[in-house]
TIGU-155445 format. One record per residue (C-alpha): y, z, x; residue in one letter. Coordinates in steps of 0.05 Angstrom, whole numbers, padded with zeros to 5 digits, always signed. Layout:
TIGU-155445
YZXA;...
***
This chain:
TIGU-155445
+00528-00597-00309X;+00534-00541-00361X;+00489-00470-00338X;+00480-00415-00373X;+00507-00351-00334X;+00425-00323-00328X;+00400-00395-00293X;+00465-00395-00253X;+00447-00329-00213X;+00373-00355-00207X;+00396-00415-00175X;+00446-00375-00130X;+00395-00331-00099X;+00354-00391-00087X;+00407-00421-00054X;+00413-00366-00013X;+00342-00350+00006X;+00333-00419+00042X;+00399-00411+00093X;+00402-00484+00091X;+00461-00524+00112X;+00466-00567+00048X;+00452-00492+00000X;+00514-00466+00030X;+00566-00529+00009X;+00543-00504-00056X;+00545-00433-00043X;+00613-00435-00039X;+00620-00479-00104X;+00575-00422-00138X;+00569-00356-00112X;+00609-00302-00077X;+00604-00296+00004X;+00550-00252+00039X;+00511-00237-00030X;+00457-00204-00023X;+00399-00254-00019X;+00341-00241-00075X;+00282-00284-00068X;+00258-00278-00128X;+00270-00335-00163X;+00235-00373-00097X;+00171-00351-00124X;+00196-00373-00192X;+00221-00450-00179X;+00181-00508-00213X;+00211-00542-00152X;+00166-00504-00097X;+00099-00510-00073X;+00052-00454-00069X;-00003-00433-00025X;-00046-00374-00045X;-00089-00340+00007X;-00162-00361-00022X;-00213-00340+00037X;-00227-00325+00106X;-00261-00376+00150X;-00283-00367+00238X;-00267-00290+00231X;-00288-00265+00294X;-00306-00183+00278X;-00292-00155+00346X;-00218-00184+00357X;-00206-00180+00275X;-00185-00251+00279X;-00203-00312+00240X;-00167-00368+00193X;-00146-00354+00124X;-00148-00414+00069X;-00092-00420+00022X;-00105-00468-00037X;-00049-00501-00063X;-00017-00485-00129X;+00047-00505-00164X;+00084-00482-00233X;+00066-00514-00294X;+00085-00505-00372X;+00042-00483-00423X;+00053-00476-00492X;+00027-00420-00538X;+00054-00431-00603X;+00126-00442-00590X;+00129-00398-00530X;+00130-00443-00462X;+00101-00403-00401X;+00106-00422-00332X;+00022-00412-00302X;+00007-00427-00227X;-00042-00487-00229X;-00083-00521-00163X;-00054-00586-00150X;-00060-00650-00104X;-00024-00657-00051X;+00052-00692-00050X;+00062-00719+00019X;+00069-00786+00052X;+00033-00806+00088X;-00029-00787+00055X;-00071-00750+00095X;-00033-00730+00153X;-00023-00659+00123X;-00074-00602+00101X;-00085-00588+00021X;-00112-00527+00034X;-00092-00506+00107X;-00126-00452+00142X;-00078-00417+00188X;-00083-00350+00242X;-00104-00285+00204X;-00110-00222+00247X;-00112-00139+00244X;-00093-00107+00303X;-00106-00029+00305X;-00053+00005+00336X;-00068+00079+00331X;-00123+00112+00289X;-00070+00122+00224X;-00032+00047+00244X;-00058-00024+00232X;-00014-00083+00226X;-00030-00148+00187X;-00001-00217+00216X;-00007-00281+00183X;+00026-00347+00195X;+00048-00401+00138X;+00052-00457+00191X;+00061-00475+00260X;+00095-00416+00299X;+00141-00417+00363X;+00111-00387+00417X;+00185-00360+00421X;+00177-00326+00350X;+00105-00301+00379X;+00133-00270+00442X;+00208-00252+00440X;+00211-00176+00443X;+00240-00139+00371X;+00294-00104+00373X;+00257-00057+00313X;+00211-00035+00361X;+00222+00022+00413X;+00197-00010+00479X;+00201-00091+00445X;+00130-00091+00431X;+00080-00052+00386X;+00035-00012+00435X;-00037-00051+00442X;-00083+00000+00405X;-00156+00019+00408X;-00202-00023+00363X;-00227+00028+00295X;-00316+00030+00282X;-00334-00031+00269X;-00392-00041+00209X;-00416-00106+00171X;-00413-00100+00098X;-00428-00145+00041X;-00382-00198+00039X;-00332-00171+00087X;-00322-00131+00139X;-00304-00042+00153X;-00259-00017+00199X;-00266+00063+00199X;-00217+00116+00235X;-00218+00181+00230X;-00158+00181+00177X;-00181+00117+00129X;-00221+00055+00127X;-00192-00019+00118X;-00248-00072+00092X;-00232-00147+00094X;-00266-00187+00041X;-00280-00265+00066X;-00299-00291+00001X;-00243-00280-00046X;-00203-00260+00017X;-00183-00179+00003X;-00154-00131+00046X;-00181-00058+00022X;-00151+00007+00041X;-00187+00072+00031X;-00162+00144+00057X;-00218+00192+00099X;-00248+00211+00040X;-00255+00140+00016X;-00214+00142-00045X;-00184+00063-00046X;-00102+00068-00038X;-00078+00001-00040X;-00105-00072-00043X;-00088-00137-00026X;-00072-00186-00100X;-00112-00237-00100X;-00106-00305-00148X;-00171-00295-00183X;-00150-00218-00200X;-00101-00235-00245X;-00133-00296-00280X;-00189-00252-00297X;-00142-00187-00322X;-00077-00219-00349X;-00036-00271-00385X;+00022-00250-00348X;+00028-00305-00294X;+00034-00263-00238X;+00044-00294-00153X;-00013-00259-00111X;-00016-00262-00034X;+00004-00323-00009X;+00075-00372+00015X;+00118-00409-00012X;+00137-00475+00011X;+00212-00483-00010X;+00226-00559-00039X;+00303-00550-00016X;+00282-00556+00060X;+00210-00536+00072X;+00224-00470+00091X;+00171-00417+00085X;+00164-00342+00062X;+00110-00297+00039X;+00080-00257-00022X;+00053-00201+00013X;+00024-00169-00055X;-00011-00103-00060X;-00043-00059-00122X;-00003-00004-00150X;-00038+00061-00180X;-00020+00079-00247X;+00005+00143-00228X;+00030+00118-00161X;+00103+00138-00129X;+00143+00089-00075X;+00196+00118-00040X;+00243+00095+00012X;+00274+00025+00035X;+00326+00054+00073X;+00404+00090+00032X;+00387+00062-00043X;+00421+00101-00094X;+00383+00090-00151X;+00327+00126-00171X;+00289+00158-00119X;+00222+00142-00133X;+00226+00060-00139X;+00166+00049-00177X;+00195+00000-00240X;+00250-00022-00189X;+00270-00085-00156X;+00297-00074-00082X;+00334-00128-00053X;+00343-00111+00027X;+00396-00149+00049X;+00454-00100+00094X;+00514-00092+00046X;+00576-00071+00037X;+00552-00033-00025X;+00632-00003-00044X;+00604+00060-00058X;+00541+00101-00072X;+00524+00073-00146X;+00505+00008-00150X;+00439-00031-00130X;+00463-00057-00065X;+00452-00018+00003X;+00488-00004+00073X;+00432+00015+00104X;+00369-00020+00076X;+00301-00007+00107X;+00248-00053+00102X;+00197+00009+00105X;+00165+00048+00045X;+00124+00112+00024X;+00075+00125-00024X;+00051+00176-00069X;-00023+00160-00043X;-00018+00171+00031X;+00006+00105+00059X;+00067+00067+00077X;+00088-00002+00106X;+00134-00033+00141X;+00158-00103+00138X;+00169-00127+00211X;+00228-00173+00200X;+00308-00182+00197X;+00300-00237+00138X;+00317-00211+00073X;+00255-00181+00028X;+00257-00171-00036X;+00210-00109-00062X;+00191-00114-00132X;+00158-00052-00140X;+00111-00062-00209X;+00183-00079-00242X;+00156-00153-00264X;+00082-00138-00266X;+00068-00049-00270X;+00004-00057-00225X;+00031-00102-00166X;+00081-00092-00113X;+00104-00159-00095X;+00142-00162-00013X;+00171-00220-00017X;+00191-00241+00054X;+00237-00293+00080X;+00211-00301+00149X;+00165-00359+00158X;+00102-00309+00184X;+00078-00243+00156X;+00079-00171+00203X;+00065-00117+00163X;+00048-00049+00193X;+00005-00006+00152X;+00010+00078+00160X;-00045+00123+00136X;-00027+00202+00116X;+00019+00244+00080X;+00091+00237+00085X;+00103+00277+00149X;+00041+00239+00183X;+00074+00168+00162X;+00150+00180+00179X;+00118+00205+00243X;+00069+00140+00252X;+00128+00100+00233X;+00187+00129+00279X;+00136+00130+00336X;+00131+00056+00322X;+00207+00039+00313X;+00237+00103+00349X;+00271+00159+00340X;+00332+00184+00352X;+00362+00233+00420X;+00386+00296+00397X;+00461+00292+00384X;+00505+00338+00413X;+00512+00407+00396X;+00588+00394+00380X;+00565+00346+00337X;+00535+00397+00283X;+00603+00426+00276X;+00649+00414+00219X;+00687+00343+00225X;+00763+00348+00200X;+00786+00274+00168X;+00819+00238+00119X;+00848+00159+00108X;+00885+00162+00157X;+00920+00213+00214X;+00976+00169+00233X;+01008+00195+00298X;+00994+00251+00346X;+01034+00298+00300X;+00986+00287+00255X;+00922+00303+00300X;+00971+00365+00336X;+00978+00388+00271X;+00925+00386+00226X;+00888+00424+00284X;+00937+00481+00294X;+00924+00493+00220X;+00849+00491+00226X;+00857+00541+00270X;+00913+00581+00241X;+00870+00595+00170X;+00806+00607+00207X;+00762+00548+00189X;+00717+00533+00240X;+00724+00459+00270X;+00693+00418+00329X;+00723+00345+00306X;+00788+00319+00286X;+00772+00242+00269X;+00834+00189+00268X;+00812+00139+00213X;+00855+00070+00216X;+00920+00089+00231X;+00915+00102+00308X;+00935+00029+00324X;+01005+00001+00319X;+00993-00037+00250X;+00944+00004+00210X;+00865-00021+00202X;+00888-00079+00263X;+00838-00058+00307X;+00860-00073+00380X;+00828-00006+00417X;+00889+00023+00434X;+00939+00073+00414X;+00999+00068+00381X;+01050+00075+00430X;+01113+00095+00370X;+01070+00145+00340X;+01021+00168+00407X;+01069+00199+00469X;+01007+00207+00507X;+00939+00199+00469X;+00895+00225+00531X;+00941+00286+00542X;+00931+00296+00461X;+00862+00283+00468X;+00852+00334+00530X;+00893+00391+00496X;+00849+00384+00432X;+00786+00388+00472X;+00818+00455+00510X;+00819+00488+00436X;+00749+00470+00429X;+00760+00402+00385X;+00727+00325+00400X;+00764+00272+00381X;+00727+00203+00341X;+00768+00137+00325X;+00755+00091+00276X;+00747+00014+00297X;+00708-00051+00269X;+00680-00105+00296X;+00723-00163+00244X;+00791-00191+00281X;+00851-00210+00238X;+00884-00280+00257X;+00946-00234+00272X;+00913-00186+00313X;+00932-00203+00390X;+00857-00200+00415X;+00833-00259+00365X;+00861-00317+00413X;+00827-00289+00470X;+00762-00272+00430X;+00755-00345+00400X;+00780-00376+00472X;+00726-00341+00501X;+00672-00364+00445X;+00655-00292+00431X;+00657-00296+00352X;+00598-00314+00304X;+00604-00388+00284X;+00606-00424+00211X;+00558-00475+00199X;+00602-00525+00224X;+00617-00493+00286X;+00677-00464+00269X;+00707-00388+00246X;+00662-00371+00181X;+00717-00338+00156X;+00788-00315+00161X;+00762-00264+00220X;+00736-00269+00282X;+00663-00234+00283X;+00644-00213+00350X;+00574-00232+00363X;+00531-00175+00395X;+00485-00230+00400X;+00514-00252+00457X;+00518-00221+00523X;+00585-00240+00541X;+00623-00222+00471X;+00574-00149+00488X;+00609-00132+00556X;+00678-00152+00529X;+00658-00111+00466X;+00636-00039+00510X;+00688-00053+00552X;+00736-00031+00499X;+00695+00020+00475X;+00685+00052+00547X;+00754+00058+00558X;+00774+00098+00500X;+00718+00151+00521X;+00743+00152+00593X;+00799+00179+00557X;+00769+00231+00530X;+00743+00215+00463X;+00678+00239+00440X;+00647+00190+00384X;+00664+00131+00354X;+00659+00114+00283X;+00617+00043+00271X;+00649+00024+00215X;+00629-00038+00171X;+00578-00087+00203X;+00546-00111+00137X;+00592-00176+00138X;+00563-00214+00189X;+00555-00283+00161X;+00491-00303+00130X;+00504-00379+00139X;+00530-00369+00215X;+00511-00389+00282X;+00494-00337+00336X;+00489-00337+00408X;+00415-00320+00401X;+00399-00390+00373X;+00386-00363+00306X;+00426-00372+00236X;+00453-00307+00198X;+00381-00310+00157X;+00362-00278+00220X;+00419-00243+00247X;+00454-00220+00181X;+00413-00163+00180X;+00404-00146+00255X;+00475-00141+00268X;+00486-00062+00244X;+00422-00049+00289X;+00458-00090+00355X;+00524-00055+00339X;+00501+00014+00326X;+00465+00004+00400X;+00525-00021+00432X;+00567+00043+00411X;+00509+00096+00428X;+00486+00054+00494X;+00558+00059+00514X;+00579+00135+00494X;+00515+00151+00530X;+00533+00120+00591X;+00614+00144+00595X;+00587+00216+00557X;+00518+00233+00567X;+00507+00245+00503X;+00477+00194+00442X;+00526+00201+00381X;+00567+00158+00334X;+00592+00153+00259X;+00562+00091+00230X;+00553+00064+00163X;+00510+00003+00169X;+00436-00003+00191X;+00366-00034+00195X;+00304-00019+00224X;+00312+00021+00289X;+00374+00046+00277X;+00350+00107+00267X;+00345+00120+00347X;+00423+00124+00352X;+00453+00179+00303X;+00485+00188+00268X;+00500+00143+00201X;+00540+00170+00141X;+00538+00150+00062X;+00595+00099+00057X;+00644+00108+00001X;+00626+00153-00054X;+00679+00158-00111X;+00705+00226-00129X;+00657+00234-00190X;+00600+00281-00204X;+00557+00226-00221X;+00576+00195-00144X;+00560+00259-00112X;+00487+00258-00146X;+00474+00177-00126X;+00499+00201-00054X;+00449+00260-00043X;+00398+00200-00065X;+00424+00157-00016X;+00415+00219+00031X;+00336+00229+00007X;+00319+00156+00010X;+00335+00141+00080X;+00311+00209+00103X;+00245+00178+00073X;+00258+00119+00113X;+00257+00147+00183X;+00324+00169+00189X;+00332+00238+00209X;+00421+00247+00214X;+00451+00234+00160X;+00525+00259+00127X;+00561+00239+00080X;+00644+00237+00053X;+00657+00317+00036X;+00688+00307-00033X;+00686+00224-00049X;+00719+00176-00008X;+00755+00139-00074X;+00817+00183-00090X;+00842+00254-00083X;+00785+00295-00099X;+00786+00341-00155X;+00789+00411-00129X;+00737+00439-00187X;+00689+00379-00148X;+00706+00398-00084X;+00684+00470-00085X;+00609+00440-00114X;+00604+00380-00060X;+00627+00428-00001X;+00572+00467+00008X;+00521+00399-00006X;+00563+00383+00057X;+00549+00430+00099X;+00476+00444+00085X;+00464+00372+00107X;+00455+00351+00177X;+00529+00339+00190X;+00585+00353+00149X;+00652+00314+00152X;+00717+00319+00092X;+00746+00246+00082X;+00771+00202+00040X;+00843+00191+00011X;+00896+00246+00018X;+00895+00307+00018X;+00825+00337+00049X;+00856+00391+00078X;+00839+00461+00047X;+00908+00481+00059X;+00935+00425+00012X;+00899+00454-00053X;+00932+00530-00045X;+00898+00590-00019X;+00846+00603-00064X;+00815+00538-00047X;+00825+00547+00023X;+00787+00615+00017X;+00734+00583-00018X;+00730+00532+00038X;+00740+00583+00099X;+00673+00613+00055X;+00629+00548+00055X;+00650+00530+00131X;+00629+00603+00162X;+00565+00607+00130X;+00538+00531+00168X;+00570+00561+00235X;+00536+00620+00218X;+00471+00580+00201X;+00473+00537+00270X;+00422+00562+00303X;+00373+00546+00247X;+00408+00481+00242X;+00406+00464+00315X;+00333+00489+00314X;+00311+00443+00253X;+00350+00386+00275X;+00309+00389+00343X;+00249+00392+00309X;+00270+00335+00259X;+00287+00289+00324X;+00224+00301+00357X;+00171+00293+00297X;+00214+00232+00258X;+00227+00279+00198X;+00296+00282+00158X;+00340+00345+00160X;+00353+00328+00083X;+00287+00329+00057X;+00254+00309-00008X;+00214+00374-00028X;+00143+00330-00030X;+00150+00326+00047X;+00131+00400+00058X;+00091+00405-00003X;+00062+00338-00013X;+00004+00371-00056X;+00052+00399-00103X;+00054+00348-00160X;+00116+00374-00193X;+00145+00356-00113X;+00150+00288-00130X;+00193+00288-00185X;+00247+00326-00150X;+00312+00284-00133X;+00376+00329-00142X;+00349+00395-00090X;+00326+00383-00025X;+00304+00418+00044X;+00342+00421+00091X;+00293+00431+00146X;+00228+00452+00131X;+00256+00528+00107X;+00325+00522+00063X;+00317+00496-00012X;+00385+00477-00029X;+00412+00451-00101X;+00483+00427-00118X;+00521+00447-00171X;+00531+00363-00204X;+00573+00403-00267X;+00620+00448-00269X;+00562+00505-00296X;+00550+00574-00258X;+00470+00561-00264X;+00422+00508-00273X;+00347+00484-00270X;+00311+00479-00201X;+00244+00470-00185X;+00212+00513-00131X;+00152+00488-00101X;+00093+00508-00057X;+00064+00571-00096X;+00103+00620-00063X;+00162+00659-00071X;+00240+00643-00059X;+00292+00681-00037X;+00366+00680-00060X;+00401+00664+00010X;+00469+00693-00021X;+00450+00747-00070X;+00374+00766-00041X;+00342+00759-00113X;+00270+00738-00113X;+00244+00678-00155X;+00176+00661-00174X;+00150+00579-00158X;+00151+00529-00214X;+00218+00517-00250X;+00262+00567-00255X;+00338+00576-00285X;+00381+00601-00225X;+00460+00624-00217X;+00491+00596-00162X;+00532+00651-00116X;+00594+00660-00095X;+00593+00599-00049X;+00582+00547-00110X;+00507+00526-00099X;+00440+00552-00101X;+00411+00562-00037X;+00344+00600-00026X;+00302+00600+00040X;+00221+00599+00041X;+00181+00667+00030X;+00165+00688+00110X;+00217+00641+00141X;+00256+00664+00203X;+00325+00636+00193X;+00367+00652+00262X;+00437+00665+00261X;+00496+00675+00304X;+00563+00714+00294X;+00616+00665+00270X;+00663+00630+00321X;+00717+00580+00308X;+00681+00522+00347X;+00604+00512+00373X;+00637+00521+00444X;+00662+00581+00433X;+00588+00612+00402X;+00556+00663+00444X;+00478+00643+00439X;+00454+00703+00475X;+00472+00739+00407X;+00423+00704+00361X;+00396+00749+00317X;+00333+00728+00277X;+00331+00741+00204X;+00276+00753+00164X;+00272+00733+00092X;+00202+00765+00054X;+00182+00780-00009X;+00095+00783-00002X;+00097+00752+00071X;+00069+00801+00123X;+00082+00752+00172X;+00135+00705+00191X;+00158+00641+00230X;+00217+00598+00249X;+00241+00555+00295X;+00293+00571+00354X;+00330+00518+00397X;+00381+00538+00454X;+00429+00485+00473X;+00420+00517+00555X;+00357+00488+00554X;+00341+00449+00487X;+00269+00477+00490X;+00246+00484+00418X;+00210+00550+00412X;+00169+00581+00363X;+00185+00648+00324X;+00134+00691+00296X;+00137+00767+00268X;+00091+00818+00234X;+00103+00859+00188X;+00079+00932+00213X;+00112+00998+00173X;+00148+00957+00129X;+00186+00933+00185X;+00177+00860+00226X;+00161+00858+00298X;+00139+00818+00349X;+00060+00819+00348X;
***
């Protein structure tokens, strides 16, 4: 059979949406392994039946449960003068017996209310499991969603209102609609119903409903919802395309994305943001697809692969619905204070020479340091992960390990959870039945996969882990995770349609559960996620290349998942790819460490000391000003933890009524009092925009700037940096390690142009009691008032 390349890929992703047995013999015929599943073309197929939610029958008004009607559609042609269009029509039913199944069925509908700005829709395209109904989610912080307190209740015509203090939501029985209004009853969002589009378009457009797939009866939903015309999405977890996804399809399937420019994603998030004062989260580990108004401008079509809907709905303005959402799915412990300190790496420190070394010389040229990281050459055969030192290249990897600690430096290893045939733990992990299996029971692929589904293949898994950090080390990096087989068998009784997607979210809690336990304290260096990830930090930007246009997509990356709940984030100092540049190094330094965390890797060399003094100067520079800066770091990062918020933050999330906010995706904040800009050319100045209709300051050069956009040199440090009119920025005097700092010296500085008062924010790590600053200006001078 002869396909053209376009119907090829259509047929691929449908393949891959259904996760049947009999899809992935062809699968392997057609397409390449662990592809990102897009479900588009499910809602697409001529082949599929479709069942559109019609109308609402037994709701009961008091519980906000009833029965919603789907009438049954399929695809069929029409032709318009030589142009053949595929319409959704109502047809009869195609089962045998006759009878014995529902045309129209009318399945569980219900709104629960879990706090006044959180509702959550569930709907069901068939029979559920009461094991799908009741098994606790790993997304969620305590399993469950937390049973809420019903909203006012008021009949209205046709329907029924739900009113909080923060927004309305009015059901509709008869054509079934879900409205939602903010507090001053503007409407935000609505559900798409079938009858909406026959009455405003030709374009043949799928409203809310399921599909029932022809390849095996499998189910997923159209949860579709009204777009604005000047509306703005933002989110879905690291995506380094454009920041604002409006015009975008999202396909949220964990990848391993091989850098920070493409479409796919190591860290997708099935939760968004909108420009209106909403955002939703889709409660599942299937893959989605988001097509945000790309097919159709004024509908953004969810398409989910799980078999029942559970979408939770947020009402406010960014901060309120990062902080509705992470309440929901968690946020994270604050990392230790070593943690904020500048992380020394490259691909790869070989021996203990290497780590003795590259340590000393941290030291000897004054750059302050808190982590030397060992990337995959700490085993006997490099990347052959088998948790233990090399004992040719390591005489005594704990002694190394203490002595580094004694000059105030942490040690992190790299490891992965894949096990090469020739690696001497894969006999006893497949003996043992610890490894994900194929379809046919067998290895899926040339690895072994541990599965953290499993209890067992869990303990043998910390094990490991907790014996490296009774050695001494402080964090572990969690690489990979995005390859866990999509056509596998788990432990948990579920397929990799399932468990593809968890499997970053199990493996980032079996590091952090672990270094808790051995440490006390709640860090790692991951690069995959999913939902609830965000409650064990911290997760880094994969592998950018050593490009100007790579460091731009990264700082998107950074944006987008601090708009998705994530509050830690870093990111490879200077690309991953090849040796950096120097020119780019000196512009991507400083975007390094004015994020959260700040760590140099990639291939050789990423050492200052390798690119000749004046770079190592320029370095020294970039370092001492973030050691400098921790107190206001340690302080916003506190903050950030307890409220859900993103050190790296989009500008509209402290100025959300700034329009010109919105538009803003190469500056950011980091914290709620730093607007920082990297230099993506090799330029001395370039455009920012300064929001919030008050002044800026000049962090290195004390120049005033007006709001709006402005044209602005960067210093001697290569990057504009300017703090908020009336912020108190706390400092300390510089010390080589965050150990070494002496907090009883922070002094609090105050940066003013008009302000006659100021605040900040000050966190000491004795105590890690966030405390507020505050200062008025009397005589010219500020003082305590």
């Amino acid at each position: 059979m002869h396909l053209t390349f376009g119907f090829r890929k259509l047929l691929l992703v449908a393949l891959l949406a259904t996760g049947a047995a009999s899809a992935t013999a062809q699968l392997q015929e057609m397409g390449l392994m662990n592809e990102p599943a897009d479900l588009t073309a499910d809602f697409r197929s001529f082949q599929n039946t479709y069942y559109l939610a019609d109308r609402l029958e037994a709701f009961d008004p008091v519980t906000a449960q009833g029965q919603l009607v789907y009438e049954r559609y399929a695809y069929k042609t029409r032709v318009a003068f030589n142009n053949m269009l595929g319409v959704l029509r109502a047809v009869v039913p195609n089962e045998f017996p006759e009878g014995e199944y529902e045309v129209a069925p009318a399945l569980p509908f219900r709104i629960d209310f879990i706090d006044e700005r959180t509702f959550r829709i569930r709907a069901a395209s068939g029979h559920q499991l009461s094991r799908e109904q009741d098994e606790p989610s790993l997304m969620l912080v305590d399993g469950r969603a937390p049973a809420g307190k019903m909203w006012a209740y008021e009949r209205v015509a046709g329907g029924h209102r739900y009113q909080s203090r923060y927004g309305a939501v009015v059901v509709s029985e008869n054509p079934w609609r879900i409205a939602v209004f903010d507090a001053a009853g503007k409407l935000l969002t609505s559900t798409n119903h079938h009858s909406d589009n026959a009455e405003t378009t030709y374009t043949p457009v799928m409203p809310f409903g399921w599909v029932r797939r022809a390849s095996d009866y499998s189910r997923s939903f159209s949860a579709a919802f009204t777009l604005a015309p000047d509306e703005k999405i933002f989110g879905f977890g690291e995506q380094y395309t454009e920041l604002n996804k409006r015009g975008q399809r999202v396909v949220l399937v964990v990848d391993d994305a091989n850098g920070t420019q493409n479409e796919t994603s190591y860290k997708p998030i099935p939760f968004f943001l909108s420009s209106r004062g909403y955002g939703m989260f889709m409660h599942t580990s299937a893959p989605v697809t988001a097509d945000v108004g790309r097919y159709y401008s004024n509908v953004n079509s969810l398409l989910l692969g799980d078999e029942s809907l559970d979408l939770f709905v947020f009402l406010g303005a960014p901060k309120e619905v990062l902080s509705a959402y992470t309440g929901l799915t968690g946020r994270p412990e604050m990392p230790p204070l070593w943690s904020f300190g500048f992380w020394m790496s490259r691909i790869s420190y070989f021996s203990e020479d290497d780590g003795r070394q590259v340590a000393h010389l941290l030291r000897k040229h004054r750059i302050p340091s808190d982590v030397i990281h060992f990337d995959t050459g700490w085993f006997e055969t490099d990347w052959r992960c088998d948790y233990r030192f090399s004992s040719s290249r390591f005489d005594d990897a704990g002694k190394m390990i203490g002595d580094l600690k004694e000059e105030g430096f942490q040690t992190c290893l790299w490891q992965l959870p894949y096990f090469v045939p020739q690696n001497e733990l894969f006999p006893e992990i497949v003996d043992k039945g610890l490894y994900v299996r194929s379809a046919k029971g067998g290895l899926p692929y040339e690895d072994a996969i541990l599965d953290f589904s499993n209890p067992e293949a869990l303990v043998w898994y910390q094990n490991k882990i907790r014996a490296l950090l009774q050695l001494g080390v402080g964090a572990i990096k969690v690489d990979f995770g995005e390859a866990a087989p999509m056509s596998g068998l788990y432990h948990s009784g579920r397929t990799g349609f399932y468990e593809h997607n968890l499997y970053p979210l199990r493996y980032n809690k079996a590091v952090a559960d672990v270094t808790r336990e051995v440490n006390g304290e709640t860090i790692m260096w991951a690069r995959s996620s999913w939902a609830g990830s965000q409650r064990y930090p911290l997760h880094w930007g994969g592998d950018p290349a050593n490009t100007n246009s790579a460091m731009k997509a990264t700082l998107r990356g950074g944006l987008s998942i601090g708009l998705s709940g994530f509050s830690f984030w870093s990111h490879d100092v200077g690309g991953f790819v090849l040796e950096t540049p120097e020119a780019l190094y000196r512009r991507w330094l400083p975007f390094g460490v004015l994020s959260s965390h700040t760590r140099s890797h990639g291939a050789p060399p990423k050492e200052p000391w390798a690119y000749g003094e004046d770079f190592t100067a320029a370095f020294r520079e970039a370092v001492n000003m973030r050691y400098r800066l921790m107190p206001y770091i340690y302080a916003q990062a506190k903050a950030s933890s307890s409220q859900g918020l993103p050190m790296l933050r989009a500008l509209f999330v402290e100025y959300p009524d700034d329009p010109g906010a919105w538009l803003v995706d190469d500056a950011y904040l980091l914290g709620s009092d730093l607007l920082v800009a990297p230099m993506f050319e090799e330029v001395t100045e370039r455009h920012v925009y300064l929001p919030g209709g008050h002044k800026w300051i000049d962090y290195q050069s004390g120049r005033v700037y007006e709001p709006g956009w402005q044209t602005i040199a960067a210093g001697e440090i290569p990057v504009v940096l300017l703090v908020r009119d009336g912020a108190i920025v706390p400092h300390l005097p510089l010390a080589q390690h965050t150990g070494a700092m002496d907090w009883s010296r922070v002094s609090q500085r105050v940066y003013a142009a008009d302000a006659e008062e100021a605040w900040g924010l000050l966190c000491l790590p004795s105590d890690g009691q966030l405390q507020k600053l505050h200062l008025v200006k009397r005589d010219g001078q500020f003082v305590a008032p």
